[in-house]
PDB file of N, H, CA, C and O in Angstrom:
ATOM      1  N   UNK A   1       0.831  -1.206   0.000  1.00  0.00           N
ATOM      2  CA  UNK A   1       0.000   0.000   0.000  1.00  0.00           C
ATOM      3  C   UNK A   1       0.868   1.260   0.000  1.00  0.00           C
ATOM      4  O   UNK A   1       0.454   2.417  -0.059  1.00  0.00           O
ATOM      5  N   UNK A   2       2.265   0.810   0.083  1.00  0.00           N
ATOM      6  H   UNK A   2       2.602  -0.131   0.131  1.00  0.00           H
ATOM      7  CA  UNK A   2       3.134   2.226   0.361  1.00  0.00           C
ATOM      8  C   UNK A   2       3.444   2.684  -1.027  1.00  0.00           C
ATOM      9  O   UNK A   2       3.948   3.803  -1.117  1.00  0.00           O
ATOM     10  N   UNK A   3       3.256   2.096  -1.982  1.00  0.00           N
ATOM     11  H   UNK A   3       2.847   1.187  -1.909  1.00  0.00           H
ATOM     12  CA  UNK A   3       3.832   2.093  -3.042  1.00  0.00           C
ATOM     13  C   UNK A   3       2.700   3.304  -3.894  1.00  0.00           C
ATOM     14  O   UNK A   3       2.956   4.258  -4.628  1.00  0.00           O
ATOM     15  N   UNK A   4       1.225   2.657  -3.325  1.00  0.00           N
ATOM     16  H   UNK A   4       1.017   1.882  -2.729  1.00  0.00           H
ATOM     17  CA  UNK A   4      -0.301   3.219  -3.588  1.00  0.00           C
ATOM     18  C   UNK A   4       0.156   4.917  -2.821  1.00  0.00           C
ATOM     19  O   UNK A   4       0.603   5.729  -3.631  1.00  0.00           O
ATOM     20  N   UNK A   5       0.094   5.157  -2.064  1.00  0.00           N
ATOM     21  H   UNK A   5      -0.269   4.497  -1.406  1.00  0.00           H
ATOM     22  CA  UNK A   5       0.374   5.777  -1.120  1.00  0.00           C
ATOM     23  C   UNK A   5       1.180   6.809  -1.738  1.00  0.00           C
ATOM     24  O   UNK A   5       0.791   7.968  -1.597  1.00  0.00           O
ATOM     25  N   UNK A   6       2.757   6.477  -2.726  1.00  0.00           N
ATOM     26  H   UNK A   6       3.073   5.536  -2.841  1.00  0.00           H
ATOM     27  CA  UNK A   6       3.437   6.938  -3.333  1.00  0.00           C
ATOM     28  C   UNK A   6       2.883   7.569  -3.955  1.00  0.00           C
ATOM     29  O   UNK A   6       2.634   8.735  -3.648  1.00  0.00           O
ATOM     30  N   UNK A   7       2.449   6.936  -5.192  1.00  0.00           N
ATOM     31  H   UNK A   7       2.651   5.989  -5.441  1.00  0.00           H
ATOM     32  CA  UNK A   7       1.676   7.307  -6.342  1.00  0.00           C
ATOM     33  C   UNK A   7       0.655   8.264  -6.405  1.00  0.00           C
ATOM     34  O   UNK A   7       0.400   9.205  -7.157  1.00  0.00           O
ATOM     35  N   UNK A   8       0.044   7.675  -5.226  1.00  0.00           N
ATOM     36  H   UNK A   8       0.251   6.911  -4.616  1.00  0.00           H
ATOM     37  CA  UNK A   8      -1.179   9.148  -4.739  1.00  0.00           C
ATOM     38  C   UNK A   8      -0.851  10.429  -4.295  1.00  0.00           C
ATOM     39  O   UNK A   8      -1.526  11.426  -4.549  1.00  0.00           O
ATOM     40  N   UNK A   9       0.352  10.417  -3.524  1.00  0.00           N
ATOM     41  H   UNK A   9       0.900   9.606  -3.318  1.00  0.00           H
ATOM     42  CA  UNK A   9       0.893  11.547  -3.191  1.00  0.00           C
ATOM     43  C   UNK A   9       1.499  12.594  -4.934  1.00  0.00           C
ATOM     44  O   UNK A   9       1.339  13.797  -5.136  1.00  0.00           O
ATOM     45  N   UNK A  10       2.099  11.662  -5.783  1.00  0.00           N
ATOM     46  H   UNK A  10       2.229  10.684  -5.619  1.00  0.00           H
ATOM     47  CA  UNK A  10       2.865  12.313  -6.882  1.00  0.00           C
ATOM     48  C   UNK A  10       1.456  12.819  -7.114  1.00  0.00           C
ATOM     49  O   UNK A  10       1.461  14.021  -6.845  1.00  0.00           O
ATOM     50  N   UNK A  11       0.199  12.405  -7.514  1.00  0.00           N
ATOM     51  H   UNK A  11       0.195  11.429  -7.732  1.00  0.00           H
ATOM     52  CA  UNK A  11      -0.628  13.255  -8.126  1.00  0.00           C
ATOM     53  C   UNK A  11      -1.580  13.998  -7.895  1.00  0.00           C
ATOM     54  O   UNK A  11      -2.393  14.552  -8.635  1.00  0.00           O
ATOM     55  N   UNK A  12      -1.424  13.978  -6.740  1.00  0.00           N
ATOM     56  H   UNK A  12      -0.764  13.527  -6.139  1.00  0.00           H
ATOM     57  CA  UNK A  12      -1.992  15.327  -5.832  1.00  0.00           C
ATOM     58  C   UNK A  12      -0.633  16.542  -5.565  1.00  0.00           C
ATOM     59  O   UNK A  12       0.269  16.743  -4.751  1.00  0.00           O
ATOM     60  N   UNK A  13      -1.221  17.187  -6.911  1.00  0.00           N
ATOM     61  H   UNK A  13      -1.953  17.024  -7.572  1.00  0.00           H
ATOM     62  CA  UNK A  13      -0.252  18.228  -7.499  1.00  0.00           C
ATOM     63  C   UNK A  13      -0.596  19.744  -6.503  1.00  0.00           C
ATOM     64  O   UNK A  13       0.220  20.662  -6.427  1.00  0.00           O
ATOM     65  N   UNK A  14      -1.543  19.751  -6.011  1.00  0.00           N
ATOM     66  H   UNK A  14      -2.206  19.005  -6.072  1.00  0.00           H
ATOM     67  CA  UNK A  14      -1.254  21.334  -5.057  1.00  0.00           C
ATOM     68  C   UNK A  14      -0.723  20.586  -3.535  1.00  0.00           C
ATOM     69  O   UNK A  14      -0.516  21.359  -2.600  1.00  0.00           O
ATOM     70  N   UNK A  15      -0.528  19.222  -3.331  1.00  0.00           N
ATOM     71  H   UNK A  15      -0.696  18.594  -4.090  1.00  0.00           H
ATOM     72  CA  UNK A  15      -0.364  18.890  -2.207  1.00  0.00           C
ATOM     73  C   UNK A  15      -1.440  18.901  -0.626  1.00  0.00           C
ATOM     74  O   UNK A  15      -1.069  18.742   0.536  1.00  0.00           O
ATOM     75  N   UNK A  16      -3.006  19.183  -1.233  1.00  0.00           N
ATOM     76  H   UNK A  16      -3.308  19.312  -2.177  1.00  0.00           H
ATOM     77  CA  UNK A  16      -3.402  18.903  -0.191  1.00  0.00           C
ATOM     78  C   UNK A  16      -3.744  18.015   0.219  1.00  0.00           C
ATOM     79  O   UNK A  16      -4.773  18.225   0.861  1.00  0.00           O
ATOM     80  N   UNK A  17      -3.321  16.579   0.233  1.00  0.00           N
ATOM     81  H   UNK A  17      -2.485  16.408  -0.288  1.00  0.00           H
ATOM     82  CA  UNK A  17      -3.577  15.620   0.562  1.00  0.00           C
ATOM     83  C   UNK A  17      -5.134  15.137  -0.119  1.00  0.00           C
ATOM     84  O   UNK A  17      -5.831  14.366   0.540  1.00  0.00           O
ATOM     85  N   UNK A  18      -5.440  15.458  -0.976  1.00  0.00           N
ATOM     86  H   UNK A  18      -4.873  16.084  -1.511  1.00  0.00           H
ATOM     87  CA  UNK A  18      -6.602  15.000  -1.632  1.00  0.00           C
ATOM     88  C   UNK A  18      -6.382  15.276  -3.157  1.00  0.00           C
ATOM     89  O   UNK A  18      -5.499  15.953  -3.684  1.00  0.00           O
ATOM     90  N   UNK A  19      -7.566  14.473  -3.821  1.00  0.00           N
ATOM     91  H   UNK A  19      -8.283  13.923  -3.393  1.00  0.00           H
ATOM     92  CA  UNK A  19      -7.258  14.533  -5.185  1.00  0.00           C
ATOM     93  C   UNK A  19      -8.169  14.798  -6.047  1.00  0.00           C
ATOM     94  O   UNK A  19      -9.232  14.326  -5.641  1.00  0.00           O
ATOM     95  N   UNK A  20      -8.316  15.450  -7.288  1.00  0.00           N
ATOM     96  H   UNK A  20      -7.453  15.833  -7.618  1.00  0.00           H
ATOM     97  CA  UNK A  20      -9.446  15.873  -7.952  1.00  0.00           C
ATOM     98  C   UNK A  20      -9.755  14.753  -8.959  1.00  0.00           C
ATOM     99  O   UNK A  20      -9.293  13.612  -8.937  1.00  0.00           O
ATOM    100  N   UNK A  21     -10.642  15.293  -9.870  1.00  0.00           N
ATOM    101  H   UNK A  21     -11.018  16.220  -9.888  1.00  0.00           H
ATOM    102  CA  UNK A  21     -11.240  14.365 -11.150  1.00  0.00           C
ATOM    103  C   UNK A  21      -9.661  13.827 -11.454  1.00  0.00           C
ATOM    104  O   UNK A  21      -9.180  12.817 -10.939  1.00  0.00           O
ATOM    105  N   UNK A  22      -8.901  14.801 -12.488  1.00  0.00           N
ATOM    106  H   UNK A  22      -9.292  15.621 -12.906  1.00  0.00           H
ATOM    107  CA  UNK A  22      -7.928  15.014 -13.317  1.00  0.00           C
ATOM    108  C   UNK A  22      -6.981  14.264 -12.354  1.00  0.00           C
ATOM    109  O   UNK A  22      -6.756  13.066 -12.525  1.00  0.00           O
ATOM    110  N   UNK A  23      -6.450  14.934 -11.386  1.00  0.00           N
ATOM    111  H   UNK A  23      -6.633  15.907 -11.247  1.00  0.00           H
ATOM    112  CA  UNK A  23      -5.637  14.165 -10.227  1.00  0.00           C
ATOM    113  C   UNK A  23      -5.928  12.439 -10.527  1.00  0.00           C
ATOM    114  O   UNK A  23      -4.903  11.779 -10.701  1.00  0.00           O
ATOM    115  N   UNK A  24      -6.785  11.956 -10.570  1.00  0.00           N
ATOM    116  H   UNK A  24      -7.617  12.491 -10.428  1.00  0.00           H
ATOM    117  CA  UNK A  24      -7.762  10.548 -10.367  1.00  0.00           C
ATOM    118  C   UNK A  24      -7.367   9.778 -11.028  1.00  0.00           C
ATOM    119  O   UNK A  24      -6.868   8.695 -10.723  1.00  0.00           O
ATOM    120  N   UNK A  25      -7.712  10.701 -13.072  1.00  0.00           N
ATOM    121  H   UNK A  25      -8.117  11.581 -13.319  1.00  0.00           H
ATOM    122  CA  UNK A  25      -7.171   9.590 -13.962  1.00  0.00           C
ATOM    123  C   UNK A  25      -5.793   9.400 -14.104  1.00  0.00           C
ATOM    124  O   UNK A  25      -5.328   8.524 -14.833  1.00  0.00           O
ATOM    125  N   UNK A  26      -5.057  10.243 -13.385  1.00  0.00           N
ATOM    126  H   UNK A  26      -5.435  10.954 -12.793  1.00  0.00           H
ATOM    127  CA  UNK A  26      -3.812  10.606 -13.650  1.00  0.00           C
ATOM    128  C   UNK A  26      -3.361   9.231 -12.799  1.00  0.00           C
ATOM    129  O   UNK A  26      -2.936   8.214 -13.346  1.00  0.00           O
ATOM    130  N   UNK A  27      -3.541   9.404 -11.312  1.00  0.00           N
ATOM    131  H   UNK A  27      -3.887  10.230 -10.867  1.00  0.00           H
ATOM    132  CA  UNK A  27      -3.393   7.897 -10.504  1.00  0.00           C
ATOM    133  C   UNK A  27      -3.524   6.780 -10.902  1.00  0.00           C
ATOM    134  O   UNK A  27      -2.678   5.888 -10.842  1.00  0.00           O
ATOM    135  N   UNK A  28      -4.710   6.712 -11.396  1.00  0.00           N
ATOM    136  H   UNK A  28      -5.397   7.437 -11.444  1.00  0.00           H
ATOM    137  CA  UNK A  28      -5.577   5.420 -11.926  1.00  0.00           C
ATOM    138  C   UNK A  28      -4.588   4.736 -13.064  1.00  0.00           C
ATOM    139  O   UNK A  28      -4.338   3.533 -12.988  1.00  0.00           O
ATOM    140  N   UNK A  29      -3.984   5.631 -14.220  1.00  0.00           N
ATOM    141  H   UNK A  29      -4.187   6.609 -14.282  1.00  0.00           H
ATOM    142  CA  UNK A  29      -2.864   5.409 -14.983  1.00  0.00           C
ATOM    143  C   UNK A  29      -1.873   5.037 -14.453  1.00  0.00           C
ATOM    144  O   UNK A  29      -1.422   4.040 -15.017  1.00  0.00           O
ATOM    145  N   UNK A  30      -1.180   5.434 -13.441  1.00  0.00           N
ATOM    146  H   UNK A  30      -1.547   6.243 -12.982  1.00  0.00           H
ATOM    147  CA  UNK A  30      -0.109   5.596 -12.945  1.00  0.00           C
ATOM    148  C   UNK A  30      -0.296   4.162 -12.626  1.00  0.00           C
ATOM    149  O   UNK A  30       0.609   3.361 -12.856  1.00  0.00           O
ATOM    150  N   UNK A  31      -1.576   3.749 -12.038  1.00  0.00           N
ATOM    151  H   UNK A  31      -2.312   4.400 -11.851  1.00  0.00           H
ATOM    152  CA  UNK A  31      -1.625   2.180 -11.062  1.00  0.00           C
ATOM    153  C   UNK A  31      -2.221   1.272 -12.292  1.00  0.00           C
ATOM    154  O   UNK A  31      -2.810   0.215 -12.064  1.00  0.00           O
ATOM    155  N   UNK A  32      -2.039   1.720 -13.457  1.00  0.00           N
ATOM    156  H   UNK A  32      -1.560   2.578 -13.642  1.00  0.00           H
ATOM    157  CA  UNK A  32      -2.314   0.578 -14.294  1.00  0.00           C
ATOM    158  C   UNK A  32      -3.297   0.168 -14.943  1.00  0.00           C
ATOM    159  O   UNK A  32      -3.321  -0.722 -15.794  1.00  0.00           O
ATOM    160  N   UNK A  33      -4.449   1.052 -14.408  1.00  0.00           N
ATOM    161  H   UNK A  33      -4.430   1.774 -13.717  1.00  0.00           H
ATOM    162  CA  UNK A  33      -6.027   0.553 -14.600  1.00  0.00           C
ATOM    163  C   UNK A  33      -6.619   1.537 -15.799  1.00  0.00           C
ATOM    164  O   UNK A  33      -6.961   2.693 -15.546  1.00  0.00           O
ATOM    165  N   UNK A  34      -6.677   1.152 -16.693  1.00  0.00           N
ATOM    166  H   UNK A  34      -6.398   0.213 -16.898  1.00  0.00           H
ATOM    167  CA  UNK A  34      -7.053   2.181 -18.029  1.00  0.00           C
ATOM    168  C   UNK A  34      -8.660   1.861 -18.317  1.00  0.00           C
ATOM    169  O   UNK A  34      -9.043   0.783 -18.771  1.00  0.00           O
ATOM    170  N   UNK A  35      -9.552   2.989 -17.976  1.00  0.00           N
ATOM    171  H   UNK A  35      -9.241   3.865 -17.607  1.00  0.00           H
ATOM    172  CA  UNK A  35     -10.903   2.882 -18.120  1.00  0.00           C
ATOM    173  C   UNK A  35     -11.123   4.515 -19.230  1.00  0.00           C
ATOM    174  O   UNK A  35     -10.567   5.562 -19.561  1.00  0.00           O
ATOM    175  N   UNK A  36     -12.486   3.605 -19.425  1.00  0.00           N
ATOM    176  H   UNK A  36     -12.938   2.755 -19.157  1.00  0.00           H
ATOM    177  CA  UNK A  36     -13.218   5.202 -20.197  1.00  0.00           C
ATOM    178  C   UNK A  36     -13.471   6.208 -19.335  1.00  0.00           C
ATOM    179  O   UNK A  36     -13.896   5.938 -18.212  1.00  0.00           O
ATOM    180  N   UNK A  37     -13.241   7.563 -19.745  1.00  0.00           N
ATOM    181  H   UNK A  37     -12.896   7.782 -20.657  1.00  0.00           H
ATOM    182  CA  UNK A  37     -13.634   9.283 -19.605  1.00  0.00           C
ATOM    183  C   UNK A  37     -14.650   8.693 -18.733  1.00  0.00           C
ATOM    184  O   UNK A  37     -14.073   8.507 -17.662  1.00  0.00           O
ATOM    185  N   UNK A  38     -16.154   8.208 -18.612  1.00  0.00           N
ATOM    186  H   UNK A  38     -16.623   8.359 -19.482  1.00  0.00           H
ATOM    187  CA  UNK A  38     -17.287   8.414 -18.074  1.00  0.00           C
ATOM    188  C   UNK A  38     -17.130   6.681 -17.144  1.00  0.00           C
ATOM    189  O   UNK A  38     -18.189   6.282 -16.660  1.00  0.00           O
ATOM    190  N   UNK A  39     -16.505   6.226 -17.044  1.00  0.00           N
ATOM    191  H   UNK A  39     -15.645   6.550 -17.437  1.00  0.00           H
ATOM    192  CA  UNK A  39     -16.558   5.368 -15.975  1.00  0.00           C
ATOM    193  C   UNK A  39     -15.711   5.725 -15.226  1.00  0.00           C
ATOM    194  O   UNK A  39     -15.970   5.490 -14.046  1.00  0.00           O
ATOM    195  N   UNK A  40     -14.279   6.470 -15.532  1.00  0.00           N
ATOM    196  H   UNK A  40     -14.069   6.661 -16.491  1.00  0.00           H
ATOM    197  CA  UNK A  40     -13.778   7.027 -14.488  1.00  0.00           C
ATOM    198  C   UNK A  40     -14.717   8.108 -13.677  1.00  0.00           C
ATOM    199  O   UNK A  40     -15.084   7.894 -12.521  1.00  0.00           O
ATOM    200  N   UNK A  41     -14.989   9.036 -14.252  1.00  0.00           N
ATOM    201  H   UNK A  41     -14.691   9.210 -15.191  1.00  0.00           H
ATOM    202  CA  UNK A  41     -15.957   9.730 -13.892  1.00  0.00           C
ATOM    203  C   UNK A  41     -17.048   9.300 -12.578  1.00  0.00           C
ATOM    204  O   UNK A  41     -17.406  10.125 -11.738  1.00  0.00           O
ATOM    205  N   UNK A  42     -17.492   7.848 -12.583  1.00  0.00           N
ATOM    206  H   UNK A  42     -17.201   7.178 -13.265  1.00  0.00           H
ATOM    207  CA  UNK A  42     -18.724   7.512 -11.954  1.00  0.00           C
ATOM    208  C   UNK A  42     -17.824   6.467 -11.155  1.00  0.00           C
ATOM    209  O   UNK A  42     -18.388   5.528 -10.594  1.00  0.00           O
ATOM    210  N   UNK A  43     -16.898   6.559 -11.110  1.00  0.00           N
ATOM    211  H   UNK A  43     -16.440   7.322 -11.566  1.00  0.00           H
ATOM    212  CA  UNK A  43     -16.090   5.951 -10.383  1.00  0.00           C
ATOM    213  C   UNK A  43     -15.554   6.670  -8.999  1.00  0.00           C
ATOM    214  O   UNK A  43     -15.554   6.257  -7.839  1.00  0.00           O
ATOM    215  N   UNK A  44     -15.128   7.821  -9.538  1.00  0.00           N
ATOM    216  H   UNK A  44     -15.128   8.156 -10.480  1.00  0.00           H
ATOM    217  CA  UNK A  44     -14.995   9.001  -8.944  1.00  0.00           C
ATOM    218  C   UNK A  44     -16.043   9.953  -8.044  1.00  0.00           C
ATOM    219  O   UNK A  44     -15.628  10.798  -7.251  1.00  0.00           O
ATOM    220  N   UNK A  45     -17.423   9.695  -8.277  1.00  0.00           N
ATOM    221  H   UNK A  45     -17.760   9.008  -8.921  1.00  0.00           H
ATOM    222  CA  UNK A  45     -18.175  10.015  -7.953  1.00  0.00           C
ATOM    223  C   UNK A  45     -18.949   9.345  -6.547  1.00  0.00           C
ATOM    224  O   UNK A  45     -19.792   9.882  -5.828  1.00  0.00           O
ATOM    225  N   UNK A  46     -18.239   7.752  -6.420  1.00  0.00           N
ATOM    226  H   UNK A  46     -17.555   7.316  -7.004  1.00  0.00           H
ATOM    227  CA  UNK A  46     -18.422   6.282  -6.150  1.00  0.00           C
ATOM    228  C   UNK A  46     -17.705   6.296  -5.033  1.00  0.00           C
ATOM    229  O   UNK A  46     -18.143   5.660  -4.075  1.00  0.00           O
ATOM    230  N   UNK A  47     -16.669   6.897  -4.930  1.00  0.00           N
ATOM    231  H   UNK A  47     -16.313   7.414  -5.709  1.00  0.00           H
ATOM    232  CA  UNK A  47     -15.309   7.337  -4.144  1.00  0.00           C
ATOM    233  C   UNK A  47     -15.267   8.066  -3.839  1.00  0.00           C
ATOM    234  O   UNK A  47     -14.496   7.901  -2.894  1.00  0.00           O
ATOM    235  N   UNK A  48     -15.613   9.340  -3.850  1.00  0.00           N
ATOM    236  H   UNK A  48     -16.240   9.474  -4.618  1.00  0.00           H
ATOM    237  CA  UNK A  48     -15.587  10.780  -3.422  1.00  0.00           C
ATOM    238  C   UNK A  48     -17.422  10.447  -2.375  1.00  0.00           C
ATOM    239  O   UNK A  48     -18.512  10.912  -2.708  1.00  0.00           O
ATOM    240  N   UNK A  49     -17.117   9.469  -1.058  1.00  0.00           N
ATOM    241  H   UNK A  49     -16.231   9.092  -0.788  1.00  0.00           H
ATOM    242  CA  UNK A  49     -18.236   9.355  -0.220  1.00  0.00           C
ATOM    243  C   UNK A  49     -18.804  10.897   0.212  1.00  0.00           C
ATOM    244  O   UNK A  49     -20.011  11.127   0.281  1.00  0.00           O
ATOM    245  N   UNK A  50     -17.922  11.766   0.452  1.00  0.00           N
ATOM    246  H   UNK A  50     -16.941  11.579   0.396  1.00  0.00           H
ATOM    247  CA  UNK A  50     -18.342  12.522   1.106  1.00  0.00           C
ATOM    248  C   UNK A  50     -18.999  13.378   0.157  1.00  0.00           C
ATOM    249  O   UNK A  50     -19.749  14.172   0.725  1.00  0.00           O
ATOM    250  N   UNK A  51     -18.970  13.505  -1.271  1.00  0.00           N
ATOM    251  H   UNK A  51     -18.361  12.860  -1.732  1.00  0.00           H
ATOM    252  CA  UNK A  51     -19.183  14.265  -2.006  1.00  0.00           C
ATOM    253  C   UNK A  51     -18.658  15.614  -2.186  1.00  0.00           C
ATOM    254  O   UNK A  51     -19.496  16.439  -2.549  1.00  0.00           O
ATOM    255  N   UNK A  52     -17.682  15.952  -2.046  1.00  0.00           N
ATOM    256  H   UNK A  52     -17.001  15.282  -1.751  1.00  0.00           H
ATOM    257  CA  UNK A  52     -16.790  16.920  -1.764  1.00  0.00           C
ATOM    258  C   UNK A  52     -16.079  17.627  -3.064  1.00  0.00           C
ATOM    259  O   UNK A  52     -15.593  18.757  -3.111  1.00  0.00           O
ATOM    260  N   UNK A  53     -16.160  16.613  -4.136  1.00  0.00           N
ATOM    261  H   UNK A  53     -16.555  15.695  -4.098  1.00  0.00           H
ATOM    262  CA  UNK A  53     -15.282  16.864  -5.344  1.00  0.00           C
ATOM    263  C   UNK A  53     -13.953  16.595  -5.376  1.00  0.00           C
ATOM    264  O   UNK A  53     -13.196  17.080  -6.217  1.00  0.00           O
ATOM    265  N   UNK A  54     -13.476  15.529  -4.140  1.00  0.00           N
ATOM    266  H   UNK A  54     -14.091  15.134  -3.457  1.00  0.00           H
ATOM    267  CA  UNK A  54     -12.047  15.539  -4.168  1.00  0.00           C
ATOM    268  C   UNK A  54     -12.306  14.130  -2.933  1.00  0.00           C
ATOM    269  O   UNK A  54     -13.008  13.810  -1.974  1.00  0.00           O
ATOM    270  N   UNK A  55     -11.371  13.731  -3.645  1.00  0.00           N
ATOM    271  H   UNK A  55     -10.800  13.991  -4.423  1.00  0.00           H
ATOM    272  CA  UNK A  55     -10.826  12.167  -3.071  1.00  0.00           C
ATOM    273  C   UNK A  55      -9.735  12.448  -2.027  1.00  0.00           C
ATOM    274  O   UNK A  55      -8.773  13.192  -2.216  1.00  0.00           O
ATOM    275  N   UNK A  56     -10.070  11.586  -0.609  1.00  0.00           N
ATOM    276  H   UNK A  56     -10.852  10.981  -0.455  1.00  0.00           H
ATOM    277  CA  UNK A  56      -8.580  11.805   0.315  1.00  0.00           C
ATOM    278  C   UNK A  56      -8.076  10.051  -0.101  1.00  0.00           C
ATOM    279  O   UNK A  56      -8.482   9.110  -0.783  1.00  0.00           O
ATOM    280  N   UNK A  57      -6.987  10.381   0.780  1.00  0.00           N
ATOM    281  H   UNK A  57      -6.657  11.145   1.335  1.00  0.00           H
ATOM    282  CA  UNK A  57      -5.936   9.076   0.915  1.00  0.00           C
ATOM    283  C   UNK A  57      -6.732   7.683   1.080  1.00  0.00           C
ATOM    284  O   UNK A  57      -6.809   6.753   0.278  1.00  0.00           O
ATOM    285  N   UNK A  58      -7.290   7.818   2.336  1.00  0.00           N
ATOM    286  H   UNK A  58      -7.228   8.574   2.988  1.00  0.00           H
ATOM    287  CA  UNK A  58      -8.464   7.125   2.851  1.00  0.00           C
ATOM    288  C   UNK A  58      -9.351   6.442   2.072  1.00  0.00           C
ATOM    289  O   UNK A  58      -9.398   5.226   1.893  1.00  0.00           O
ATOM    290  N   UNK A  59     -10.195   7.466   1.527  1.00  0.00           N
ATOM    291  H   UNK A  59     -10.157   8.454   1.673  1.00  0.00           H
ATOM    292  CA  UNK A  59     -11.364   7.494   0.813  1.00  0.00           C
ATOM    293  C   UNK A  59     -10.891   6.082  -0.637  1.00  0.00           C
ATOM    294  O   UNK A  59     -11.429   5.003  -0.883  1.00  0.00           O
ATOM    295  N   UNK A  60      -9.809   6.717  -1.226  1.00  0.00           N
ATOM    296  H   UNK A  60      -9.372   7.594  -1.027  1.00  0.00           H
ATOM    297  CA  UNK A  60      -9.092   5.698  -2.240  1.00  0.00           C
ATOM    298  C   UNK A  60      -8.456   4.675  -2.154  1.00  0.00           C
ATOM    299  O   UNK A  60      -8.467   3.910  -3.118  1.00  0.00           O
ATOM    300  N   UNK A  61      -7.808   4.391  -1.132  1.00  0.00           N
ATOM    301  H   UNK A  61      -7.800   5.013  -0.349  1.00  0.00           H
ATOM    302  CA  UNK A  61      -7.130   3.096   0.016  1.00  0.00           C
ATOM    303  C   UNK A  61      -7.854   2.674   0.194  1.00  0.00           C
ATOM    304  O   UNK A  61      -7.844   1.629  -0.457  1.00  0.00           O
ATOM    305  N   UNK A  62      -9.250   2.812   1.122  1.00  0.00           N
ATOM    306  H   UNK A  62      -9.258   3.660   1.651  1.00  0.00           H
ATOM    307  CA  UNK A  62     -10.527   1.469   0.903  1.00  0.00           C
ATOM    308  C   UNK A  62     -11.411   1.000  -0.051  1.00  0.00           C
ATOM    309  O   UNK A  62     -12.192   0.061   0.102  1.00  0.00           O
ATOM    310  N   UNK A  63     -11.230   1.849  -1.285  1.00  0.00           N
ATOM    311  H   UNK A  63     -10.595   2.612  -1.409  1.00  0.00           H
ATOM    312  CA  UNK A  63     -11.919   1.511  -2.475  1.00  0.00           C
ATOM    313  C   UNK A  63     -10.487   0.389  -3.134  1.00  0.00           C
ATOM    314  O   UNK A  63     -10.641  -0.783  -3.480  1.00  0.00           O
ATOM    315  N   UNK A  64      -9.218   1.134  -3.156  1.00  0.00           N
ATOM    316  H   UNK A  64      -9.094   2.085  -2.875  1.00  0.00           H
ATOM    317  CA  UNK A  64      -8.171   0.351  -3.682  1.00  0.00           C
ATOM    318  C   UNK A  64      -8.368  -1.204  -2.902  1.00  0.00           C
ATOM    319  O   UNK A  64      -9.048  -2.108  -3.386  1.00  0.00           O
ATOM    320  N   UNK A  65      -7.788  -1.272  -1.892  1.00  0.00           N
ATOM    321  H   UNK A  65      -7.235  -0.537  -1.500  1.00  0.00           H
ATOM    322  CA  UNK A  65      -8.172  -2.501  -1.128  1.00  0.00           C
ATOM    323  C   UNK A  65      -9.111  -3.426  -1.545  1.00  0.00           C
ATOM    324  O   UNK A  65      -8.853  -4.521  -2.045  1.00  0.00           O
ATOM    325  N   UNK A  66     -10.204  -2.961  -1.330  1.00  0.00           N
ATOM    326  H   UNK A  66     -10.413  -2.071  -0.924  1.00  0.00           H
ATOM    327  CA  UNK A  66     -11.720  -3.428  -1.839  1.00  0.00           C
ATOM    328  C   UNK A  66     -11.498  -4.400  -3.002  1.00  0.00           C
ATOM    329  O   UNK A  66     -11.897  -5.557  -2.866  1.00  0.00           O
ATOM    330  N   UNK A  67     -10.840  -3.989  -4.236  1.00  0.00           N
ATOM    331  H   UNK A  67     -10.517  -3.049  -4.347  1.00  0.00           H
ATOM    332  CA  UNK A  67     -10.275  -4.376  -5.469  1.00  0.00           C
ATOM    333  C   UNK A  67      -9.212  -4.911  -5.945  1.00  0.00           C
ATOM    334  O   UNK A  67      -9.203  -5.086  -7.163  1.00  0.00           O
ATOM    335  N   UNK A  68      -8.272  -5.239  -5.327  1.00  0.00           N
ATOM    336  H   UNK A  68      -8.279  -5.096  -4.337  1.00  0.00           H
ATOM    337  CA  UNK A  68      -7.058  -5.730  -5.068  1.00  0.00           C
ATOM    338  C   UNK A  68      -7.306  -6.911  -4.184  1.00  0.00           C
ATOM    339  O   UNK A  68      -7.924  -7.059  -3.129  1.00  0.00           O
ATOM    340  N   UNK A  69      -6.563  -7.765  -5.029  1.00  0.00           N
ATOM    341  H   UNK A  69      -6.061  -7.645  -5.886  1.00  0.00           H
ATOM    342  CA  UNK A  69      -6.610  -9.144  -3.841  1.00  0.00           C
ATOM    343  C   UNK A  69      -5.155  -9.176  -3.580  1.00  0.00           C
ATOM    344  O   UNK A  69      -4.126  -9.003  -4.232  1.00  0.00           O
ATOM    345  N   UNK A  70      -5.591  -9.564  -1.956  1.00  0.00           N
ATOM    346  H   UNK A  70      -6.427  -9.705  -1.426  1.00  0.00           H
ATOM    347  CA  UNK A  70      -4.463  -9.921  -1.425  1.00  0.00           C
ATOM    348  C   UNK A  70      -3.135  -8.508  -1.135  1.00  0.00           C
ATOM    349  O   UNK A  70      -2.043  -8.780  -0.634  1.00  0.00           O
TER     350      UNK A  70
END
């Protein structure tokens, strides 16, 4: 997860510990997972619990988890 952790940090580009749309697909690439414009999107939407417009560490670590075996 440190590696996740890494990766999330590089693309949370103003550094507040959270991440936007753009921030998202940028990760999501970074970790390998290549989806369409509008499923990232509703993915993002899926993940962002609080509805806030921005993903924390947290928020993406238990969705990552969730999906990842092992």
């Amino acid at each position: 997860m440190s590696d996740v952790r890494t990766q999330f940090d590089e693309c949370d580009q103003d550094g507040n510990g959270r991440i936007d749309l753009i921030e998202f697909r940028q990760l999501l690439e970074r970790l390998g997972s290549k989806m369409e414009p509008a499923k990232v999107e509703k993915l993002f939407d899926v993940i962002d619990s609080d509805e806030s417009g921005l993903i924390g560490f947290d928020e993406f670590a238990a969705w990552w988890s969730e999906r990842s075996p092992g």
